[in-house]
C-alpha positions as CSV (number, residue, x, y, z in Angstrom):
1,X,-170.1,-22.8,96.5
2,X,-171.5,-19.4,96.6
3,X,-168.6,-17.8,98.2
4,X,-166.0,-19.7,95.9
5,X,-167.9,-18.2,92.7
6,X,-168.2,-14.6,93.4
7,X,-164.2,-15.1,94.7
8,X,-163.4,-16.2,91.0
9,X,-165.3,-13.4,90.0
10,X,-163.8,-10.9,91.9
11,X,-160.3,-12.7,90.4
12,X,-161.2,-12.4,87.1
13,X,-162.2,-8.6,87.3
14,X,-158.7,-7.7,89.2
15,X,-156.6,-9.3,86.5
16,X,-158.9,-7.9,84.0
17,X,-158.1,-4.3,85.1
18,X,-154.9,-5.0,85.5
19,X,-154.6,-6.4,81.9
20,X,-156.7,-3.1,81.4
21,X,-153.5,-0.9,82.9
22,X,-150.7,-2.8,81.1
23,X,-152.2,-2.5,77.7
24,X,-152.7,1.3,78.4
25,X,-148.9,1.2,79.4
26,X,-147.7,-0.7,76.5
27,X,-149.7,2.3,74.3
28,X,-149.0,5.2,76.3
29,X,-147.3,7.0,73.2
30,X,-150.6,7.2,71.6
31,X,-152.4,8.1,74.4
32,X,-149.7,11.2,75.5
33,X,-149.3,12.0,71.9
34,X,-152.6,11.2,70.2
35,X,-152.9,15.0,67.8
36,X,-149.7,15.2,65.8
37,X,-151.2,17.7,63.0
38,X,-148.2,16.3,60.3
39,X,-151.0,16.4,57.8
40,X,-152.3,20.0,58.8
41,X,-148.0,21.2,58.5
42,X,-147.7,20.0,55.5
43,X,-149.8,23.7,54.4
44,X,-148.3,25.9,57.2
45,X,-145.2,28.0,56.7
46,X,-143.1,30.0,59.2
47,X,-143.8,33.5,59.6
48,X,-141.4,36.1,58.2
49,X,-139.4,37.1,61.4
50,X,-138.8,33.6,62.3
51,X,-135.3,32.1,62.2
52,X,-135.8,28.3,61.8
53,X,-133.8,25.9,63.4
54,X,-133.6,22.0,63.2
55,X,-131.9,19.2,64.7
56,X,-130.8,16.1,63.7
57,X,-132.0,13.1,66.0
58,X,-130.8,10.5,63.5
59,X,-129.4,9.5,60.2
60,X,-131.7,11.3,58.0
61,X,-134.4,12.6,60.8
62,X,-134.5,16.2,62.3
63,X,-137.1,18.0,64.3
64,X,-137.6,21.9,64.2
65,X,-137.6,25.1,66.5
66,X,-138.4,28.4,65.5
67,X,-136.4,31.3,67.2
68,X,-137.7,35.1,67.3
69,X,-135.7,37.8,68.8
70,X,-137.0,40.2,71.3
71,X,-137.9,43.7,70.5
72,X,-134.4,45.4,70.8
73,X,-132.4,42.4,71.1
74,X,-128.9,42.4,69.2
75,X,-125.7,41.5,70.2
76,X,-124.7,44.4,71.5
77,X,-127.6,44.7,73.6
78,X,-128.4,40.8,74.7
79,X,-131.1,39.9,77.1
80,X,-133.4,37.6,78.2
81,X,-135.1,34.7,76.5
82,X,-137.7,31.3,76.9
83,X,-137.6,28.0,75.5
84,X,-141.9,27.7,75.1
85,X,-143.1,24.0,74.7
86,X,-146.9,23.9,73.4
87,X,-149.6,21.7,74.1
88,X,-151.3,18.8,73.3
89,X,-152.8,18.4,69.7
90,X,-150.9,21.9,69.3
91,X,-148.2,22.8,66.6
92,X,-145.5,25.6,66.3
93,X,-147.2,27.7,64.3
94,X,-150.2,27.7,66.4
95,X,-148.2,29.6,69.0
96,X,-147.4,32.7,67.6
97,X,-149.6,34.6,70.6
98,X,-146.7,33.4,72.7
99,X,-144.0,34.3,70.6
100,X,-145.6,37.8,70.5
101,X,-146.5,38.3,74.6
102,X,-142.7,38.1,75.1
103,X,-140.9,39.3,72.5
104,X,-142.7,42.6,72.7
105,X,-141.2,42.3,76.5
106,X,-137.9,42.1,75.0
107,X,-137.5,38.8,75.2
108,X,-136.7,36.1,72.5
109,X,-138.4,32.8,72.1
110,X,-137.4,29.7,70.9
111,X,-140.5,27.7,70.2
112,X,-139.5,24.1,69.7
113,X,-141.8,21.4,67.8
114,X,-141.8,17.9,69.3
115,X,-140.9,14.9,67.3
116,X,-143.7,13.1,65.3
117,X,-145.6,16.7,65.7
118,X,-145.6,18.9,62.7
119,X,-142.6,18.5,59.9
120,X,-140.5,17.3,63.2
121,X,-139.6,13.3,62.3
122,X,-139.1,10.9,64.7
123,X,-141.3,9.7,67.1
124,X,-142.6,11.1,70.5
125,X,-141.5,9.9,73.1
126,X,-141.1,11.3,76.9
127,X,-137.6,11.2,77.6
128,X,-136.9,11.7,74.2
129,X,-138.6,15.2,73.9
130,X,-136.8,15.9,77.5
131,X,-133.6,15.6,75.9
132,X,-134.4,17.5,72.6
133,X,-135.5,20.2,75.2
134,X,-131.8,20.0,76.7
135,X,-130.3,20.4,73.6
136,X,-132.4,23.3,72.2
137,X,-131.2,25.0,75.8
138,X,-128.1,24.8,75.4
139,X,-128.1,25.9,71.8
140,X,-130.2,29.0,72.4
141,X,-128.4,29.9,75.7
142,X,-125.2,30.1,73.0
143,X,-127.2,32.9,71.0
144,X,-125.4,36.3,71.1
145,X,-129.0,38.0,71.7
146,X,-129.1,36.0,74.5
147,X,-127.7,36.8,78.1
148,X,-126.8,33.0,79.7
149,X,-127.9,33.9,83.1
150,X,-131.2,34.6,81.7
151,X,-132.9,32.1,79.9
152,X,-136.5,30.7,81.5
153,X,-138.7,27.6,80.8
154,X,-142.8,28.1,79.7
155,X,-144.9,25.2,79.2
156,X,-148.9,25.1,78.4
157,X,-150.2,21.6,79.5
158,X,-148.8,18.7,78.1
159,X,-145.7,21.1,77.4
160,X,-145.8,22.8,81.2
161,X,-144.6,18.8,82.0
162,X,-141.4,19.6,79.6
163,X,-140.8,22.7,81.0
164,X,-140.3,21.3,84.0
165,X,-138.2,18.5,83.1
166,X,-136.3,21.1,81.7
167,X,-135.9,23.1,85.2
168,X,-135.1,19.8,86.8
169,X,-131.9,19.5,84.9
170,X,-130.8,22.9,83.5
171,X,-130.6,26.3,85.4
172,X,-133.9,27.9,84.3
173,X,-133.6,31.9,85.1
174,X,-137.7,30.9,85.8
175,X,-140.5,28.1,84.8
176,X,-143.3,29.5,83.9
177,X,-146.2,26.7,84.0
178,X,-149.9,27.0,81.9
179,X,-152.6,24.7,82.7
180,X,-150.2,21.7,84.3
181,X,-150.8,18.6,85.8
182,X,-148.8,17.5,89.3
183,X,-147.7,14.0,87.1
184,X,-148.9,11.4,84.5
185,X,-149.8,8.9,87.5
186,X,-152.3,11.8,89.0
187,X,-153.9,12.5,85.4
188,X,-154.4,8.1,85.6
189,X,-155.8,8.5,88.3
190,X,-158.8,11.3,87.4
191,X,-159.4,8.5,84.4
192,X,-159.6,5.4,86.8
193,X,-156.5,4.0,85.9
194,X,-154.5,3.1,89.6
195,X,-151.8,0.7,88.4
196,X,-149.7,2.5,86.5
197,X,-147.3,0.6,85.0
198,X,-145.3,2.7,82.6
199,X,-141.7,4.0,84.6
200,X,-142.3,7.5,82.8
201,X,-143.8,10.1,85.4
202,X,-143.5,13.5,84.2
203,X,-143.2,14.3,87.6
204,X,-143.9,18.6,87.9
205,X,-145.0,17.9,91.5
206,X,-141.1,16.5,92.3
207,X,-139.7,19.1,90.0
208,X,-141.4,21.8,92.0
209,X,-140.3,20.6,95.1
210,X,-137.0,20.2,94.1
211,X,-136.3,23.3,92.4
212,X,-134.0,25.8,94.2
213,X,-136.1,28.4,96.2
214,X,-134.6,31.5,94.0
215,X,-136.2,30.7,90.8
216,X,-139.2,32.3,90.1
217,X,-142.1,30.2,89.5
218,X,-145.5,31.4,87.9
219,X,-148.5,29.1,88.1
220,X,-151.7,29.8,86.2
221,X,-154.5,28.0,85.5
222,X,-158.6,27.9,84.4
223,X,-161.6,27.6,86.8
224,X,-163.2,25.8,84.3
225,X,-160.4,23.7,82.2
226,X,-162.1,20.2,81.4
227,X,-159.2,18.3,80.5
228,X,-157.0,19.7,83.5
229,X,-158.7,20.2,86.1
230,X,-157.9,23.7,88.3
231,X,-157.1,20.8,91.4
232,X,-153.9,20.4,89.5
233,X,-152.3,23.9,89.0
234,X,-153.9,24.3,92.9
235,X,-151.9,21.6,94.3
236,X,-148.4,22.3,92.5
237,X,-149.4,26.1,94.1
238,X,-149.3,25.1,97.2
239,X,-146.0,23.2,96.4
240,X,-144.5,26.1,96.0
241,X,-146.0,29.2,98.6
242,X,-143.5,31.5,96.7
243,X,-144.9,30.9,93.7
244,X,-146.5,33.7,91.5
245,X,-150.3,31.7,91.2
246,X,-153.6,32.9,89.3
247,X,-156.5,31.4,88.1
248,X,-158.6,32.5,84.8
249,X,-162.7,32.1,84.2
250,X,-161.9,30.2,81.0
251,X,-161.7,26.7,80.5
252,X,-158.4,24.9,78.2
253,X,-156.0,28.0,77.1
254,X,-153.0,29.8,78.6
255,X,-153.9,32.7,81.3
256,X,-151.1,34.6,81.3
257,X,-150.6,34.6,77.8
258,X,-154.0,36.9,76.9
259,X,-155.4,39.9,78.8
260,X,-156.0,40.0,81.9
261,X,-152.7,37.7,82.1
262,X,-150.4,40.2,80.1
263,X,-150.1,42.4,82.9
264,X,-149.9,39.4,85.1
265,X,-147.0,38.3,82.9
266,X,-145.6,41.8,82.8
267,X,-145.3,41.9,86.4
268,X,-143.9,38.2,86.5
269,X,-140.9,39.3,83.8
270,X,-140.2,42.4,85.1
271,X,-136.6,42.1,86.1
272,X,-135.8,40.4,83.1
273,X,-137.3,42.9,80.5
274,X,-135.4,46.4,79.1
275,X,-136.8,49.3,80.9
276,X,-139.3,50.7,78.4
């Protein structure tokens, strides 16, 4: 009698996980998109020197990208450029420290909203930001400032995952990757969540070992990041033993993109920036 309770017991607790699992599967929108700052947008507006760009994604619905040429760039004198996808609870306009590390490289920036996030419409959704990010490649690798041969992925945490679903289906010049996680299953995982149900995987770890050995890769990540944990940018390192790798003292913000990461970035870009 004894045995046969604690074996319903033990029933009850797996399917009660399990129901635990599916429901987080059947809300995983909310739960990869939870910060959308539509609200805080409403306020912002684009800084002078940015040429804004949208989209349409439906009848009546568009989502936004902001390009800013680099320092020198014109069409007479083209050269390189990134497509930047921000992080989590992040907007646009919060990311104007990126747009500035590289254009004063000489390099132009498209920074591109996702949709739901900002005055973007629309709503997120994993493989529907991967193929915005496709489309805003293609369009910015048609700019006359731009050399085609020459434009590069960066991503900063929940956007180092759509960089590299960018690099896994368009020929990124280099993916530069900020804080990342190995996959959406792994980050389940660190929160006790081992069924994953959901089929979307934003997979870095694959891309990475996927990604033809002649594009330059550059890792970086915080000691001290609390909501991705310095395990993750290790193990997508040692994915990739060609790979550019450094780690900050800081906790949750982009290394490369402050000192001492500018020269680190420098250094990374150097064949791809005007000689000075």
């Amino acid at each position: 009698m004894l045995k046969t309770r604690w074996f319903r017991l033990l029933v009850l607790a797996v399917l009660g996980y399990a129901g635990f699992c599916a429901a987080l599967a059947c809300f995983k929108e909310q739960l990869i998109f939870p910060l959308r700052g539509v609200e805080r947008a409403r306020d912002l507006r684009p800084p002078a020197d940015a040429e804004v760009w949208w989209r349409g994604i439906e009848e009546g619905v568009r989502t936004e990208a902001w390009f800013f040429r680099g320092r020198g760039r014109t069409a007479d004198a083209p050269g390189a450029a990134v497509v930047c996808f921000h992080g989590n609870g992040e907007l646009i306009d919060d990311n104007l420290d990126t747009v500035r590390a590289f254009t004063d490289l000489g390099i132009s920036v498209l920074l591109v909203e996702y949709r739901g996030y900002g005055r973007s419409g629309g709503e997120p959704g994993v493989d529907e930001i991967s193929a915005d990010a496709v489309a805003w490649f293609d369009r910015l690798k048609a700019r006359p400032e731009v050399k085609t041969e020459a434009v590069m992925a960066h991503g900063f945490s929940l956007g180092s995952a759509f960089a590299a679903q960018l690099a896994a289906v368009r020929p990124v010049a280099a993916l530069m990757l900020e804080s990342p996680f190995t996959s959406l299953p792994a980050m389940g995982r660190r929160q006790g969540v081992y069924l994953y149900f959901s089929g979307e995987r934003l997979a870095t770890d694959d891309v990475l070992r996927a990604l033809p050995a002649g594009v330059p890769v550059l890792i970086t990540h915080q000691k001290n990041d609390p909501i991705i944990p310095v395990g993750e940018g290790r193990k997508l390192a040692a994915l990739r033993p060609d790979a550019t790798y450094a780690e900050g003292e800081g906790d949750h913000f982009p290394f490369a993109l402050m000192q001492p990461g500018h020269t680190l970035l420098r250094q990374f870009l150097g064949k791809f920036t005007p000689p000075d």
